[in-house]
N, C-alpha and C positions, 0 to 999 in steps of 0.2 A: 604596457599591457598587463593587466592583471590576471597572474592563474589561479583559474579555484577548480580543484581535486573533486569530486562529486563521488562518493561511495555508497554503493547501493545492488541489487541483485540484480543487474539491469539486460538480460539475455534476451527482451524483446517478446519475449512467451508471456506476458503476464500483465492485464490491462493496469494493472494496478502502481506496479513499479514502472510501467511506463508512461502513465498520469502523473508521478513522481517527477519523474525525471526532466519530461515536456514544462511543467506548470514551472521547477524552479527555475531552469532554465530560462523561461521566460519571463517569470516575477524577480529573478536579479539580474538579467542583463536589461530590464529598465531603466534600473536606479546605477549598472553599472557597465554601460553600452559597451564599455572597453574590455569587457572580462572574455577571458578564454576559458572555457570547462573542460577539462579533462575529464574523462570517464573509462574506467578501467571496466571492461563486457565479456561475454562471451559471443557478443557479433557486434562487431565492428558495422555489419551495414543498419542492422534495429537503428543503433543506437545516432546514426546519421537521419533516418527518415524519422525517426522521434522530434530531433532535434531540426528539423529542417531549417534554414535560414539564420540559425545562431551559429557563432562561434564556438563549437566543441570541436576534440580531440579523441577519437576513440580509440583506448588502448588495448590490442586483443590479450584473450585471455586464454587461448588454448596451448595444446603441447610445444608445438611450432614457434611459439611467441617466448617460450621457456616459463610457462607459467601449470598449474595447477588449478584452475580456475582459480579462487583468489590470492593461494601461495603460489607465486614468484615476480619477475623481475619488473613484471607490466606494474603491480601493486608497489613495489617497492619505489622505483622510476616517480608514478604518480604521488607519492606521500613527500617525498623528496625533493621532489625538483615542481615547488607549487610556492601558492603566499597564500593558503587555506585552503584544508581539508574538513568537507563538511561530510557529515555519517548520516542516510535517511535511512527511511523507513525501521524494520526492527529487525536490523543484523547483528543486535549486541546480547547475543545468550551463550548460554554455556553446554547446552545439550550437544553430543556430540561434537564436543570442545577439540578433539586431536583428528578431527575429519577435516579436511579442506575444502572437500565435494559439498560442506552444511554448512561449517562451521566459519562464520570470516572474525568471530572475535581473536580465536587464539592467535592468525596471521596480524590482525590491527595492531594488535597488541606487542607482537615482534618488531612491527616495522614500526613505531610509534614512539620511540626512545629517539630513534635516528631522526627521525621527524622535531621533535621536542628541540635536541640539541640544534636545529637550525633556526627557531624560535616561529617556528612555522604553528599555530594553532590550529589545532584539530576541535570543532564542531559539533556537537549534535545538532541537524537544521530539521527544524519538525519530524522530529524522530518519537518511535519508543523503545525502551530495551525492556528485557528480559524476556524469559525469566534468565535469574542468576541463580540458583540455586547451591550452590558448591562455593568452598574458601578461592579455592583455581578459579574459577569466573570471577567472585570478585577483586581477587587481586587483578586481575588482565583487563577488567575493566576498568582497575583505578591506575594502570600502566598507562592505559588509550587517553584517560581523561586528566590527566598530571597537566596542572599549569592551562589547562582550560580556562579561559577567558567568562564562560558560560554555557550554559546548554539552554537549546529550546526545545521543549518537549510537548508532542501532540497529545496528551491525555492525564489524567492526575495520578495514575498509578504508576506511570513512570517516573514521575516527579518520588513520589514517594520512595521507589524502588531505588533511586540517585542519594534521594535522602540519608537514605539508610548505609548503601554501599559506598557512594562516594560523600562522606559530610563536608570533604574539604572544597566540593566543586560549589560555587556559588556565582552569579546568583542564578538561579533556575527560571526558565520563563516559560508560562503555560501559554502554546501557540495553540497550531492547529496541520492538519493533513495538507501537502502538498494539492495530493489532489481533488479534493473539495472544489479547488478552481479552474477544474477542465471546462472548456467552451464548446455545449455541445453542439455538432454539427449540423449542417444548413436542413431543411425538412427537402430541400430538392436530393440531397446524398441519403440520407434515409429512407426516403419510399425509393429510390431504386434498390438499396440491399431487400432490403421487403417484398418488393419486386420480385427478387431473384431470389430468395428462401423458402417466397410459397407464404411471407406473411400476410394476410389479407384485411383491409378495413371492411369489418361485418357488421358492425354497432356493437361487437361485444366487447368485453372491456377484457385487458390483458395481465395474467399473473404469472408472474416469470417463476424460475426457480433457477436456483447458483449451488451447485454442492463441488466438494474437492475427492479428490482421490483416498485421502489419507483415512478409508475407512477401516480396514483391519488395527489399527492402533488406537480405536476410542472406544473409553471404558464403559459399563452401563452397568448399575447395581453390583458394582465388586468384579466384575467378569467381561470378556469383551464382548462385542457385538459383531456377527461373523459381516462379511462384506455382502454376501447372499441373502442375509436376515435385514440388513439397511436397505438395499438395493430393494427388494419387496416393499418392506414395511412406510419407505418414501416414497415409490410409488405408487400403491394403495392410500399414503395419506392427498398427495397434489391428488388424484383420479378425485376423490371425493369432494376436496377442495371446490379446483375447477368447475364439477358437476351440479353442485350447490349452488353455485353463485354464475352460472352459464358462463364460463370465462372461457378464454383464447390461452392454452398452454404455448408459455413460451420459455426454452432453457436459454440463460447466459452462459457460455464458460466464458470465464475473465482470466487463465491457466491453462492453457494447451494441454497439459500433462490430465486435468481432469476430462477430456475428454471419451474414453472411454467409460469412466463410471459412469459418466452424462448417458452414454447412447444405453449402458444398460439400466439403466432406470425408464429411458422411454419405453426402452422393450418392455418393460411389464407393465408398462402402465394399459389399460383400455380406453379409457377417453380422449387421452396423449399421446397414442402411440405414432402419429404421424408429425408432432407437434413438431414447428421451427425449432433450429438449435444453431444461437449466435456463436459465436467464435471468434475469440480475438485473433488477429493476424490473417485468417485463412478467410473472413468476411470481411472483417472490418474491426478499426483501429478503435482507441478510447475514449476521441472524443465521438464516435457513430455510438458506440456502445451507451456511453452516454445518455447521450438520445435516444436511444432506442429504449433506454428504462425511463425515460420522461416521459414515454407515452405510454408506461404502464401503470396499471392501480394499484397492484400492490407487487410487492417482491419477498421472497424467499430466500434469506441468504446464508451460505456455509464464509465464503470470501471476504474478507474484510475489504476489501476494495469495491466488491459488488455493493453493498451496504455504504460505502464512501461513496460510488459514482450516481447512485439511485438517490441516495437524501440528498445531495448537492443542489439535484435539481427538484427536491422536494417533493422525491413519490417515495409514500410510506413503506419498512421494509419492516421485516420479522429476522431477528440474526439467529440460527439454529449453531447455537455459541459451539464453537471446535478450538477458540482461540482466546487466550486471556484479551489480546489488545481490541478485538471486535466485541465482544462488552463493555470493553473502555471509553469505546468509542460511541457506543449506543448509550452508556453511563453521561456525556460528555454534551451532546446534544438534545438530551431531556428525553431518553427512550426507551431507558433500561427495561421499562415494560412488557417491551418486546421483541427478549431473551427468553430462548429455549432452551439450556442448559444441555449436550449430548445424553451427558450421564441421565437424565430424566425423559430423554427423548422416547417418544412412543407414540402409536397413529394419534388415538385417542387426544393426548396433550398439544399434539402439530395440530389438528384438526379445529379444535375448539378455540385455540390463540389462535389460528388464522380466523376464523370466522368472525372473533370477535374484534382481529388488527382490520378485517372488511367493513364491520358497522361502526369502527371508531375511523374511518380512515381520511375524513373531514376534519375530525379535529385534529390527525397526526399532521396533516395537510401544513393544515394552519398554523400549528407549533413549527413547524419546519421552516414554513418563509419566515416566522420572526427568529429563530433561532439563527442557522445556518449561514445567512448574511453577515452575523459574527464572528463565526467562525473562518469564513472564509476572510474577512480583511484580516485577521488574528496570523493566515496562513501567511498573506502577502505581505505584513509589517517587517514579517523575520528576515524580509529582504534585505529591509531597511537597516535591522543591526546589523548584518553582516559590511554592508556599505560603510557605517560608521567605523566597525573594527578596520578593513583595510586602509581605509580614507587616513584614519588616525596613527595606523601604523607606518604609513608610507610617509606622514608629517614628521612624527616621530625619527626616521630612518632620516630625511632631510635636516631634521636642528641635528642630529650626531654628525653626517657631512659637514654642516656648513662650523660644526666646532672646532670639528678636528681641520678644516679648511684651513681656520684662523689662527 
């Protein structure tokens, strides 16, 4: 049996890392039916209905397990006692480097020596890192990545960002997002959540919107922008949106944690203030969510994963940028056009780039199914190397037996 260590935010709360987790899941125990995944969580049961029908290992992560959510013995166990540790999505920064509750570089990077000396390699599998910003990140990231085999990296600024911090890691391979290749769900499981939310099919056509929590910490001309003044000024801009183009307000959370600013932006809105609001976990999982923005005409996204699970299936999004890697990501797929930088955010500027992502939304359309099919086998190849690394090591481990045999 083959173990491979799976490192990632994987708590169940968040469509996005749980697209992650499901898809490789799935796209390496293809090519490698025999593998067992560990996965170090903070629930042990997410991280089972995620994976339903594969071979995973959930390692818990709370106090009782002796752990700290990513520091202690669950993290340590899994780095250790594997034959590959792969790194997703982007848990390799430095912000709040000596928190454990944020931060998983500073712990990777403790247990990753111990790791190294069992000749166990550690991964980046369709990931992106940073930011790095400080000499401490970079050294801790060139601790994680010592004797790396290679990294595959989901966007070219992380490539570069590798470039720069780690020169000795080679060779660098531009993939793509895990979950790009969710399968979204049957149209019989969809109109019943719809169903049951109050979604209705009227003939109008649906424009979602995705925002996160994290408003009090985004800057805007030099100064921040209060949570009250966003919570209004996003409201006021979808009202108008919507109104304009007779559309069906519909909110994603793809993050439990944002649901509260969700419900107060409905509050103010007037044309939306009754509108549906998806919910990962508490309606329905990632491949329904999926789905449910396949049937939409455009989308709004603060999420990087809402933006990941909406083009996947090639409905045009607008990313209202909170995030280096969700411009990277819209950079990556030929989109970058429709980026709204926070710091420049205003009704006025959301207002006018949506209208105009509405009358181009034929040809985002169409860019998207020729695009995005590439990206998506890009995602599923990185399977394929990892199968080569193990396959090769496990030959390799066999001619030193059969030497020392003789």
């Amino acid at each position: 049996m083959t173990r491979i260590t799976v490192l990632g935010n994987f708590s169940g709360r968040n469509a996005g890392d749980n697209a992650i987790l499901g898809n490789l899941v799935r796209d390496v125990s293809a090519v490698l039916p025999e593998a067992q995944f560990i996965v170090p969580t903070l629930s042990t049961a997410a991280v089972r209905r995620i994976c339903q029908g594969f071979n995973v290992k959930p390692l818990g992560l709370m106090p009782w397990h002796g752990a700290m959510k990513i520091l202690g013995l669950a993290t340590l166990r899994a780095m250790v006692q594997t034959d590959c540790v792969l790194i997703t999505d982007n848990i390799l920064f430095d912000k709040s480097f000596f928190n454990p509750l944020f931060n998983y570089l500073s712990t990777i990077a403790l247990f990753a020596p111990l790791t190294q000396r069992r000749r166990i390699p550690i991964i980046l599998y369709n990931a992106s890192v940073g930011p790095i910003a400080t000499a401490r990140g970079a050294a801790a990231l060139n601790r994680v990545l010592k004797g790396s085999p290679f990294g595959i990296l989901r966007d070219r600024a992380s490539v570069d960002l590798i470039t720069r911090k780690v020169p000795s890691l080679s060779p660098l391979i531009l993939a793509a997002d895990c979950a790009l290749n969710t399968v979204p769900a049957p149209s019989v499981a969809l109109d019943a959540i719809e169903q049951r939310l109050g979604i209705v099919s009227d003939g109008r056509p649906r424009i979602a919107l995705n925002v996160n929590s994290y408003v009090d910490a985004w800057k805007t001309d030099g100064g921040s922008i209060s949570r009250s003044s966003f919570i209004s000024e996003i409201a006021a801009s979808f009202d108008e949106i919507v109104s304009t183009h007779s559309a069906q307000p519909i909110f994603f959370v793809t993050q439990t944690m944002d649901v509260g600013v969700t419900e107060s932006i409905r509050a103010a809105m007037k044309h939306g203030r009754n509108a549906p609001m998806v919910v990962v976990g508490a309606d329905c999982n990632y491949p329904e969510i999926t789905g449910m923005l396949q049937r939409a005409a455009l989308l709004i996204a603060m999420r990087t994963h809402a933006l990941i699970l909406a083009t996947s299936v090639h409905t045009p999004a607008i990313n209202l940028n909170a995030y280096p890697k969700s411009a990277a990501y819209m950079q990556t797929i030929g989109q970058g056009r429709w980026n709204l930088n926070i710091e420049d955010f205003s009704r006025d500027k959301m207002v006018t780039l949506a209208n105009t992502a509405w009358s181009e939304r034929a040809v985002t359309q169409a860019e998207l199914e020729k695009c995005v099919p590439l990206e998506k086998a890009k995602a599923v190849h990185s399977a394929l190397r990892i199968r080569e690394l193990l396959v090769r090591s496990v030959a390799q481990s066999d001619a030193v037996t059969d030497v020392t045999a003789g």
